[in-house]
C-alpha positions as CSV (number, residue, x, y, z in Angstrom):
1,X,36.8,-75.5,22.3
2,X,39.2,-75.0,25.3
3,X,37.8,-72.7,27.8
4,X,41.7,-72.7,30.3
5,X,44.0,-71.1,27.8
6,X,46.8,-67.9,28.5
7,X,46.3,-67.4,24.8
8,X,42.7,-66.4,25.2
9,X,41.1,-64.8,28.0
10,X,37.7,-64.7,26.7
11,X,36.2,-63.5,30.1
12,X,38.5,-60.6,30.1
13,X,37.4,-59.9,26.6
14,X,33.7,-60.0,27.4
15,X,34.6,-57.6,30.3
16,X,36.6,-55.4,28.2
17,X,33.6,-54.8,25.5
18,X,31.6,-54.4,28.1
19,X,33.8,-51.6,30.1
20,X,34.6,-49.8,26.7
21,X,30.7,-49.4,26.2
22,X,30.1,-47.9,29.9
23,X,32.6,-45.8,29.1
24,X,31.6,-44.6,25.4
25,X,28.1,-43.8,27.3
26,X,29.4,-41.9,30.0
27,X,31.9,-40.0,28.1
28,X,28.3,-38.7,26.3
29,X,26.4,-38.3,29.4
30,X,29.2,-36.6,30.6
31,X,29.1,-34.4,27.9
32,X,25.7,-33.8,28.3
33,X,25.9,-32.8,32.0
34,X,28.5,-30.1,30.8
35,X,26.9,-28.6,27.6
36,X,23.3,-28.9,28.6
37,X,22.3,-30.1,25.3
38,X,21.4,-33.0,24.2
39,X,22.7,-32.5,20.5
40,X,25.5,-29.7,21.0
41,X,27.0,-30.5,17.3
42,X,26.4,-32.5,14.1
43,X,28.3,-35.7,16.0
44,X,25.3,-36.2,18.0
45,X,22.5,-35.9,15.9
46,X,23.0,-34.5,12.9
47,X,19.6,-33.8,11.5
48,X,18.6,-32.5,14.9
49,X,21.7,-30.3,15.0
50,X,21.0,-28.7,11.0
51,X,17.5,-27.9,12.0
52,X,19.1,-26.1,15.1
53,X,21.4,-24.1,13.0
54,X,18.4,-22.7,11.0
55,X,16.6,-21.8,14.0
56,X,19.5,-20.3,15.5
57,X,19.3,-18.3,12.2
58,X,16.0,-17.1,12.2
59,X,16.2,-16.4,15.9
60,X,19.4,-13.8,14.9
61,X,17.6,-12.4,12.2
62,X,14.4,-11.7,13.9
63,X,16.6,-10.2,16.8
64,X,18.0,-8.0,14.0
65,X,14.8,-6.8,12.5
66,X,13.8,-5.3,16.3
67,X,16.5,-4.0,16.6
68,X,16.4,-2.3,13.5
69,X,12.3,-1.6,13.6
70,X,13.6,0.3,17.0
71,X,15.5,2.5,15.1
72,X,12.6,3.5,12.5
73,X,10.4,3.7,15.6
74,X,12.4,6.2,17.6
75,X,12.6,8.4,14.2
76,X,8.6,8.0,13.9
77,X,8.3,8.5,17.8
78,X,10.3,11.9,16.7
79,X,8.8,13.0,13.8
80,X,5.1,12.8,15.7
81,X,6.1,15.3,18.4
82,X,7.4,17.7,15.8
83,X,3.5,17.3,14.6
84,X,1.9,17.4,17.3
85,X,3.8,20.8,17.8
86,X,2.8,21.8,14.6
87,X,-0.5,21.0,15.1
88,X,-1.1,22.8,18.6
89,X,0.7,25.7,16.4
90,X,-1.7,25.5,13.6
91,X,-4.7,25.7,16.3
92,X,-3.0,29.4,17.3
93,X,-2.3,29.9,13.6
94,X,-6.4,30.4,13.3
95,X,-6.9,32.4,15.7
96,X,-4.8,35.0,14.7
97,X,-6.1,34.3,11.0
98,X,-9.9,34.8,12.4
99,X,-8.1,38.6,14.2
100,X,-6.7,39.8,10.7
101,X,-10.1,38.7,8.4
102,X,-11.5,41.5,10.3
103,X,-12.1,44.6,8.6
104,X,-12.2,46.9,11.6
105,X,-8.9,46.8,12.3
106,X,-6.4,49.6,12.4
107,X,-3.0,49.6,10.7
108,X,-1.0,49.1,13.7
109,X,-3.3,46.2,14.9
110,X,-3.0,44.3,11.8
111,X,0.6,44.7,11.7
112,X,0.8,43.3,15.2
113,X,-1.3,40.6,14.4
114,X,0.9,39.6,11.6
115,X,4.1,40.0,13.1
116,X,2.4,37.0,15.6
117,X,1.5,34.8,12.8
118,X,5.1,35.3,11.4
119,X,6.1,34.3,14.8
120,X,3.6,31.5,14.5
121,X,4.9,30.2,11.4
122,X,8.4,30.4,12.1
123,X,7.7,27.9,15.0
124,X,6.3,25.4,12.6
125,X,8.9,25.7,10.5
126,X,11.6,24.8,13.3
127,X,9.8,22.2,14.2
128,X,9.8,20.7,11.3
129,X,13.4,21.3,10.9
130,X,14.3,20.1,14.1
131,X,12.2,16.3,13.8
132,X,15.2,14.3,13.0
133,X,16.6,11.4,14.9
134,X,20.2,10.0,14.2
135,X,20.3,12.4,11.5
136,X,17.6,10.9,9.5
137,X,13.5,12.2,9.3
138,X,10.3,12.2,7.5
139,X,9.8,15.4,7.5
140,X,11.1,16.5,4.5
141,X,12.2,14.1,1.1
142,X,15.5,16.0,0.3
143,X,18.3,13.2,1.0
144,X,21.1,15.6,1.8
145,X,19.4,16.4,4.8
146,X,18.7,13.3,5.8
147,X,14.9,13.1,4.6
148,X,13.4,10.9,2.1
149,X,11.6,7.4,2.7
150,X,13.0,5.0,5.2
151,X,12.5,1.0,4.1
152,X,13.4,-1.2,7.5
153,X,13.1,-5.3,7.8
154,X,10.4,-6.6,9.5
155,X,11.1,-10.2,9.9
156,X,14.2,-12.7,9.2
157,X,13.0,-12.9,5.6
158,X,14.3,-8.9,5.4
159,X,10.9,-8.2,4.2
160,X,10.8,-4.2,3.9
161,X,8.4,-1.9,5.5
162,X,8.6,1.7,3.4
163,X,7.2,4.9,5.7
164,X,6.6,7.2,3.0
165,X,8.1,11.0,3.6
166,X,6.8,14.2,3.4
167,X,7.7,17.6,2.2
168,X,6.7,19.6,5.3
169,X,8.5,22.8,4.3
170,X,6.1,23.0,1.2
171,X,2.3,20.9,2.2
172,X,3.2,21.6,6.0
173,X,4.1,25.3,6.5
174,X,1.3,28.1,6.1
175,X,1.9,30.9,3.4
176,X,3.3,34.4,4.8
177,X,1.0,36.7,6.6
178,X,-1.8,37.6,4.6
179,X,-1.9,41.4,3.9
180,X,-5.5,42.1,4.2
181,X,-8.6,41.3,5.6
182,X,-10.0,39.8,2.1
183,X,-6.3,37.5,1.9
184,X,-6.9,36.5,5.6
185,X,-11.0,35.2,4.6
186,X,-9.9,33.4,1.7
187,X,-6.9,31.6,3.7
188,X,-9.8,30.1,6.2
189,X,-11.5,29.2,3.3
190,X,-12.5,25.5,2.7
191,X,-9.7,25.3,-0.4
192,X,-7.6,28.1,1.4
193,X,-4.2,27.6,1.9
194,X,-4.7,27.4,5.9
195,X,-7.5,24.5,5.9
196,X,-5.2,22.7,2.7
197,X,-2.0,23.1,5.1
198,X,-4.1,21.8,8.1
199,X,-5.6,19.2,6.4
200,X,-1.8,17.9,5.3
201,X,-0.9,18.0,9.0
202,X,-3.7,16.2,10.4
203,X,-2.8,13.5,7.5
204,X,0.7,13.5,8.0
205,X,-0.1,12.3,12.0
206,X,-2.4,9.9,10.8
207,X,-0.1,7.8,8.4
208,X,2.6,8.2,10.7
209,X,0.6,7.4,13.5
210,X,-0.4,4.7,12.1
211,X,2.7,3.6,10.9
212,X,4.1,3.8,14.6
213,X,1.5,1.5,15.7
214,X,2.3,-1.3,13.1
215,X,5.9,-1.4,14.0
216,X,4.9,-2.0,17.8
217,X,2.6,-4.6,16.5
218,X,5.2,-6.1,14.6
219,X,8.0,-5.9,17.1
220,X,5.9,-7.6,20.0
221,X,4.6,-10.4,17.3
222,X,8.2,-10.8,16.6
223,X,9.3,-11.0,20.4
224,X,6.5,-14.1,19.9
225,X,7.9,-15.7,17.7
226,X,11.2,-15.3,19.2
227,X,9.9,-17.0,22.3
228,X,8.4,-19.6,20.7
229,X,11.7,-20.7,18.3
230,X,13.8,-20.6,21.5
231,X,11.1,-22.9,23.1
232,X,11.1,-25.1,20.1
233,X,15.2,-25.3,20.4
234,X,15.2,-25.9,23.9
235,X,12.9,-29.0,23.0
236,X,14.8,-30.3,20.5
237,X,18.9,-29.7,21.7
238,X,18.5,-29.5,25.5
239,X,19.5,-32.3,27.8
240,X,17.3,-33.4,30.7
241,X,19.7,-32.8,33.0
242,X,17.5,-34.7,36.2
243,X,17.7,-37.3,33.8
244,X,21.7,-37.2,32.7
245,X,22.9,-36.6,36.2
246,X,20.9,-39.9,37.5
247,X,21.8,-41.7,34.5
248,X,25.7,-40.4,35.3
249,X,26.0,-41.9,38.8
250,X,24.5,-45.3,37.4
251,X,27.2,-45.4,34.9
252,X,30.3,-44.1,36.8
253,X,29.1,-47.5,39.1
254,X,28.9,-49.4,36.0
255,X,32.3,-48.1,35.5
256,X,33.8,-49.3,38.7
257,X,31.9,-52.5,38.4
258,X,33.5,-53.3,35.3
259,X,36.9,-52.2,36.1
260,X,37.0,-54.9,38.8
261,X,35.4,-57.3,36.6
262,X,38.1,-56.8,34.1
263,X,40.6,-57.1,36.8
264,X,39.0,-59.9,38.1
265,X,38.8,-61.7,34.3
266,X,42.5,-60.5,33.8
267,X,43.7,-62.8,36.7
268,X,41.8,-65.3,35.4
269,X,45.0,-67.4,33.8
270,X,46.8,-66.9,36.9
271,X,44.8,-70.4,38.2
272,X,46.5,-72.3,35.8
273,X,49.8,-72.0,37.2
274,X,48.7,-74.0,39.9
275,X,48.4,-77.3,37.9
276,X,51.9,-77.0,37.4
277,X,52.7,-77.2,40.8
278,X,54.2,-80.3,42.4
């Protein structure tokens, strides 16, 4: 085999492949360095980069869901201070019931006394009226006004949630002002309408009490989860960039090294001119 040929330089050959794959490597390290990931697209790895994609999805749609759960919770957050109104309202509601079940009193008294609970119950009423939030509320199931139930996502799956409403014009509001002693007694009754009414309140904050403290719970479980699919990304896409950037200056030498080496290999046939030399 002859090794001194102008034909073929097989030391310049060797130091080519060798240059070309120093600089394949640093052209990816490189990358690397700028990006800070480690699998940035389907090039570099691309079961690694699908299963990215998919987290990247559920990350969005859990990021969606709070954001939508924060909605629903600043209608709930709403329609709980209209009952706790009510409620407080309710409380003065008996009193004044207690005043006109008496049987003592005079014309003019009673008619004070219900002019109060008129007064009373008009408050409840606007209260009720008044709980909505971005035009929407629980308080009431007619659509047109914005009532009705309210289904929100809870997770990326778009899982619903359903808060049920109420009617709180009808189960909510006391009846008008009783007109006698006798209609006052039976309203404070255990089946009368003020203890029915009350009862509906004090259920009404419950459910939606309750239903305020689920969505917390499932908007800080979500915010978890978040966390933990972005940790779980990092780990699988991100570039150890201590690791790249000392692994970069050991290739750009590699690169320099094996430019002069081609150099070196290139000048190689120049020898041979010699031997023609007299």
């Amino acid at each position: 085999m002859a090794t001194n040929s102008v034909n073929t330089n097989i030391g310049a050959q060797v130091a080519l492949q060798s240059l070309n794959r120093t600089n394949e490597a640093l052209a990816v390290t490189q990358k690397r360095v700028s990006t800070g990931y480690r699998v940035s697209d389907a090039k570099d790895d691309g079961a690694a980069f699908a299963v990215a994609q998919a987290v990247r999805a559920d990350i969005a749609g859990l990021t969606s869901a709070n954001e939508q759960m924060g909605s629903v919770q600043g209608i709930l957050d709403t329609t709980l201070a209209g009952l706790n109104k009510v409620s407080d309202t309710m409380t003065d509601i008996r009193g004044v019931l207690v005043k006109l079940a008496d049987g003592t009193l005079s014309s003019s008294q009673r008619t004070q006394y219900q002019a109060q609970y008129d007064s009373l119950r008009t408050q409840v009423q606007n209260y009720i009226a008044d709980a909505t939030y971005n035009g929407r509320t629980l308080l009431t199931t007619a659509s047109a006004s914005g009532g009705g139930d309210i289904a929100t996502t809870r997770n990326e799956q778009a899982t619903l949630y359903t808060l049920t409403a109420v009617e709180g014009a009808s189960s909510l509001v006391v009846a008008a002002a009783p007109t006698d002693a006798a209609a006052a007694a039976s309203a404070l009754a255990s089946s009368g309408d003020f203890v029915t009414k009350m009862s509906a309140v004090n259920t009404a904050l419950n459910t939606f009490g309750s239903n305020s403290t689920y969505l917390e719970a499932q908007m800080s479980y979500n915010k978890e989860k978040l966390d933990a699919l972005e940790t779980g990304l990092g780990s699988l896409i991100d570039a150890d960039l201590a690791k790249e950037s000392a692994k970069l200056q050991a290739l750009q030498i590699r690169q320099q090294l094996g430019t002069q080496a081609l150099g070196i290999a290139n000048q190689s046939p120049q020898g041979l001119l010699s031997l023609f030399r007299g």
